[in-house]
C-alpha positions as CSV (number, residue, x, y, z in Angstrom):
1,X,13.3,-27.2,48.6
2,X,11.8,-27.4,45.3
3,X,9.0,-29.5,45.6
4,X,6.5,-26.7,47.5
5,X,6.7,-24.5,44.7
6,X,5.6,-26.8,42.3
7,X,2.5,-27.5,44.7
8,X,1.7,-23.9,44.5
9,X,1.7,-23.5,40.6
10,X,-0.6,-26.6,40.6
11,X,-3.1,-25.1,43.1
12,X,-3.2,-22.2,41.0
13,X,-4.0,-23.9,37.9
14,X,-6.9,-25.7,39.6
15,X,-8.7,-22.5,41.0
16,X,-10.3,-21.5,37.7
17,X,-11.3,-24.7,36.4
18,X,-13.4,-24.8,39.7
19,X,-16.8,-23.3,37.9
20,X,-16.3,-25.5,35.1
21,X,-16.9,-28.7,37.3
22,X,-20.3,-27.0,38.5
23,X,-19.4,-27.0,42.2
24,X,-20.9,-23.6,44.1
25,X,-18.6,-20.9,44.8
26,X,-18.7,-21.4,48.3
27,X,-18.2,-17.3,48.9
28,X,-21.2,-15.9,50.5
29,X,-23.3,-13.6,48.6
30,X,-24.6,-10.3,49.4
31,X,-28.2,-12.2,48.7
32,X,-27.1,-14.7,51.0
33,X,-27.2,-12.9,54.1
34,X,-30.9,-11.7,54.1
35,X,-32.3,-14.8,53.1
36,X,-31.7,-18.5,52.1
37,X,-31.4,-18.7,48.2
38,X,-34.4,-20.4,46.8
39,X,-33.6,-23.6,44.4
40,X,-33.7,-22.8,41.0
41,X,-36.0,-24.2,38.6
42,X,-35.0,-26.8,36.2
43,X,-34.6,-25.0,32.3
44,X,-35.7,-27.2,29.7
45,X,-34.1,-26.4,26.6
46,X,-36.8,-25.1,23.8
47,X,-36.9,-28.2,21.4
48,X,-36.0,-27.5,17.5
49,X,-38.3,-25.5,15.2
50,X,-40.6,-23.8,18.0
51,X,-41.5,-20.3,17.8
52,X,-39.5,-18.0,19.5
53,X,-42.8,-16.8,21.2
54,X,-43.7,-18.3,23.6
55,X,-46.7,-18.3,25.2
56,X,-46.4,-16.7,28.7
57,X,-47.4,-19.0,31.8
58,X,-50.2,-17.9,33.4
59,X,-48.9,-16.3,36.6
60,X,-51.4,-15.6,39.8
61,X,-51.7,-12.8,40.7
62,X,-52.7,-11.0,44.2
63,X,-56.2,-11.3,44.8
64,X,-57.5,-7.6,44.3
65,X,-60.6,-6.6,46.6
66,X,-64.0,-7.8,44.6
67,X,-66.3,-4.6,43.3
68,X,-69.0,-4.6,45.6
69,X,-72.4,-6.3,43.8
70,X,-74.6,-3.7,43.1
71,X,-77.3,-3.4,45.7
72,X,-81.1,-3.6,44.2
73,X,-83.5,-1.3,46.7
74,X,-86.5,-4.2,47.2
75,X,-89.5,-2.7,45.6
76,X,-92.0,-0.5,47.9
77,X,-95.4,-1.0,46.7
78,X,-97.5,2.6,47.2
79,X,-100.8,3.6,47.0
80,X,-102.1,4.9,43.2
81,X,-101.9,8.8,43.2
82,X,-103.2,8.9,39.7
83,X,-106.7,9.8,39.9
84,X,-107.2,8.7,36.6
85,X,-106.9,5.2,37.9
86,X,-108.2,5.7,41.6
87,X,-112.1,4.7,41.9
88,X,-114.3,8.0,41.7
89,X,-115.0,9.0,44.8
90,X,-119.5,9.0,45.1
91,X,-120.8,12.4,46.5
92,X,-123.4,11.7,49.1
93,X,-126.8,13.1,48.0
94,X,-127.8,16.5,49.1
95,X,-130.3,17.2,51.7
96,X,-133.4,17.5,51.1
97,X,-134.8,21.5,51.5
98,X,-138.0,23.1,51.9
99,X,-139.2,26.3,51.1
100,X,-138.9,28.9,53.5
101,X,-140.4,32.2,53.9
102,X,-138.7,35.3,56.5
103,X,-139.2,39.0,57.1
104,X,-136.9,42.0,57.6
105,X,-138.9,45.1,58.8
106,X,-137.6,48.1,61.0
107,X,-137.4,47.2,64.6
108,X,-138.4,44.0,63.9
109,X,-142.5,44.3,64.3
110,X,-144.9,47.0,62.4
111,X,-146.2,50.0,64.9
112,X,-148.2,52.2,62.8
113,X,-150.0,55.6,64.3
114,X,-153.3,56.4,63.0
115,X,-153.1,58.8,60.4
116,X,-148.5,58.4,60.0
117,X,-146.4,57.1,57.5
118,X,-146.3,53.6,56.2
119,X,-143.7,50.9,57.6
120,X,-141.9,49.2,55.6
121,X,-141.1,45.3,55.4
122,X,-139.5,42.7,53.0
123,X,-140.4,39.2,52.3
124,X,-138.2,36.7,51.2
125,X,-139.3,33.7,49.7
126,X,-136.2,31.3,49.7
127,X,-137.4,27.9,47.6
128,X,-135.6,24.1,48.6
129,X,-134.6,21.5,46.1
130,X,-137.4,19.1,46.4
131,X,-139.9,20.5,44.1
132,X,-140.3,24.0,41.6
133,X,-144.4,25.8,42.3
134,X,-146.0,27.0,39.3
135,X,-148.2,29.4,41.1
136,X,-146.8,30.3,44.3
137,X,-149.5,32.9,46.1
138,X,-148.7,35.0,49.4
139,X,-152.0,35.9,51.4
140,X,-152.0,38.8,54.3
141,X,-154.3,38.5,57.4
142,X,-155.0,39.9,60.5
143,X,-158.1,39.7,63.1
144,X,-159.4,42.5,64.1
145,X,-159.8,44.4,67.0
146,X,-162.8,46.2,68.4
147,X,-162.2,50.5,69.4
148,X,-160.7,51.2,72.4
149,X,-162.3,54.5,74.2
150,X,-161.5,57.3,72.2
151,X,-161.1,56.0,68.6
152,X,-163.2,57.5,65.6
153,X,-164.6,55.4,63.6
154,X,-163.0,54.5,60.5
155,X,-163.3,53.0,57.4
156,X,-163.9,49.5,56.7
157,X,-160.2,48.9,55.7
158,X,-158.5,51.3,58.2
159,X,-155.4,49.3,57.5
160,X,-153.8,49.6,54.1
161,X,-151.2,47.4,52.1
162,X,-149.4,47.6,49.6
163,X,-146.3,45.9,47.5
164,X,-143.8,47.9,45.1
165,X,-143.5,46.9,41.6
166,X,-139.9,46.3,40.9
167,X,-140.2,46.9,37.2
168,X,-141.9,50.2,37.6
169,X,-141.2,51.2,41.4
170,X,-144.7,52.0,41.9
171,X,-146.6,51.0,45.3
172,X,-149.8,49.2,44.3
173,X,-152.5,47.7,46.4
174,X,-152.6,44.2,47.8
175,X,-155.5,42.4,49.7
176,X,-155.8,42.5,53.7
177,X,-158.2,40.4,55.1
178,X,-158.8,41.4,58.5
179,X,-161.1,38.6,60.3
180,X,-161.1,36.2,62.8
181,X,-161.6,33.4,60.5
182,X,-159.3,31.6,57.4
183,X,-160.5,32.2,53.7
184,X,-161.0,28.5,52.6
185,X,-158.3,27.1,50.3
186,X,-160.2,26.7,47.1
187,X,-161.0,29.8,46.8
188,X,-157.2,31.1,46.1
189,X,-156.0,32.0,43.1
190,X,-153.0,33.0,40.9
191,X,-149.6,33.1,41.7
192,X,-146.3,33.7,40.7
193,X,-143.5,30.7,39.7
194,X,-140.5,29.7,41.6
195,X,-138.2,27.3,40.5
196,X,-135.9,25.0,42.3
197,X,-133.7,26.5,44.6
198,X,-134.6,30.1,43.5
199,X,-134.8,33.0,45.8
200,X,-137.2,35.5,45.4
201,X,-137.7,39.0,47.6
202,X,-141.0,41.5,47.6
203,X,-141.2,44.8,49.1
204,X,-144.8,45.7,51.4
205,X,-145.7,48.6,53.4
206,X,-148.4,49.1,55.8
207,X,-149.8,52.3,56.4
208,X,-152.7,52.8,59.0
209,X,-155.8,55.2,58.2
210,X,-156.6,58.3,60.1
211,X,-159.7,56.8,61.5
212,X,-160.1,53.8,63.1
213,X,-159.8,51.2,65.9
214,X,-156.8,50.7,68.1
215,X,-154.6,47.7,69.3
216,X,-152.6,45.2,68.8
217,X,-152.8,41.9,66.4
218,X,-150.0,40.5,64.4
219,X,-149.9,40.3,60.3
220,X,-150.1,36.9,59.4
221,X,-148.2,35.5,56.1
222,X,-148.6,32.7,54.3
223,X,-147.4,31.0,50.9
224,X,-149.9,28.8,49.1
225,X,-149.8,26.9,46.6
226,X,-152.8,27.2,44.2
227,X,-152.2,23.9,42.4
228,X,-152.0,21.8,44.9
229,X,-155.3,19.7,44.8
230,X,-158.1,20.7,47.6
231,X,-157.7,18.2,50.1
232,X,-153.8,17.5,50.0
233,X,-153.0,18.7,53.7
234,X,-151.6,21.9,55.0
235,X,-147.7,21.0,54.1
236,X,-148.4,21.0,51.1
237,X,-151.1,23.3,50.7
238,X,-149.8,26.5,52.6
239,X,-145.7,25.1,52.8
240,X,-144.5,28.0,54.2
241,X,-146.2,31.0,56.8
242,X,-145.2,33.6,59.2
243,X,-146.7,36.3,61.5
244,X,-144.9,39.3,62.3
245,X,-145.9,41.6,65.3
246,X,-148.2,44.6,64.6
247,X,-149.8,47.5,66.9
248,X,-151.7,50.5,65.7
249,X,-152.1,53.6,67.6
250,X,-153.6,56.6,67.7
251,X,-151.4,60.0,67.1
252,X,-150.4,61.5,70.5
């Protein structure tokens, strides 16, 4: 009867020597129920004289998403809008132009009455860009016609022509040859200049006499050139003409 209580004081004496002996407490864990306990890792013990600082292990960490590289637009080559450094651009030559010679009048043709007023007309002498005239000369002409049954007779000139001075607004007389034939060439003079691409506009009127024949024959125009030499040709002789329709009656 006294042996099992000796048994018991024993077995309690054991019980806390049992960490001592490095056996596991065999209890589970509230760790141990999740998951199995990893093994630990062996300690070394730091050796004599080291610094207490230690240098940390290098520990890995989670790979963190990589910045995106920097995206380089390829270069777009363009066409030079500098016109510094673009080629000059070479202007086609102008066209060549002649002169030219037109006529404005009331109605569009002359119709004088024996005796009436004067009509009106302007001539425009418009000059191209191949060449400038020194002496640029407009002649008048018209042929004549014979009386009709019931005219007078009239003066030699029964048609009379004259231009307006622009500087002093005065009408003054200007030559009318009235023939059937063309005053040679050479025997023109005079002139007035026109340069290059110049435009220059005279004022005529036409008046018919009291006296004289009747009918119908249209005023002839012509530019000449007095210094071209005799014998150069009509284009460049006489480069520019025009007629413009004229009737003379007598006064109803």
């Amino acid at each position: 009867m006294h042996v099992r209580p000796r048994l018991l004081v024993t077995a309690v004496l054991l019980v806390p020597l049992l960490p001592a002996t490095g056996c596991t407490d065999l209890r589970p864990g509230p760790s141990s129920l999740s998951a199995p306990a990893s093994p630990a890792a062996p300690v070394s013990p730091a050796p004599s004289g080291a610094s207490t600082a230690a240098t940390p292990a290098a520990t890995p960490t989670a790979a963190s998403p990589s910045a995106p590289a920097p995206v380089t637009a390829a270069p777009v080559t363009t066409a030079a809008t500098n016109p510094a450094a673009a080629p000059p651009l070479r202007s086609s030559p102008a066209p060549a132009t002649r002169l030219s010679l037109s006529v404005s009048t009331r109605g569009g043709a002359l119709r004088l009455v024996r005796g009436g007023p004067a009509q009106e007309f302007t001539l425009t002498l418009r000059n191209g860009n191949t060449r400038a005239y020194r002496h640029l000369l407009l002649t008048f002409q018209t042929e004549s016609f014979g009386p009709a049954p019931g005219d007078l007779p009239g003066p030699a000139a029964s048609l009379v022509l004259e231009r307006r001075d622009p500087a002093t607004g005065r009408w003054n007389p200007v030559e009318l040859r009235i023939a059937n034939d063309f005053k040679p060439y050479a025997l023109h003079v005079g002139g007035s200049p026109l340069d290059r691409d110049a435009v220059r506009t005279e004022r005529y009127r036409l008046r018919a006499t009291a006296t004289g024949p009747t009918g119908s024959s249209p005023l002839e125009v012509r530019a000449l050139d007095t210094d071209a030499p005799e014998g150069a040709g009509e284009e460049l002789e006489r480069p520019a003409r025009l007629t413009l329709p004229h009737t003379t009656r007598r006064a109803s």
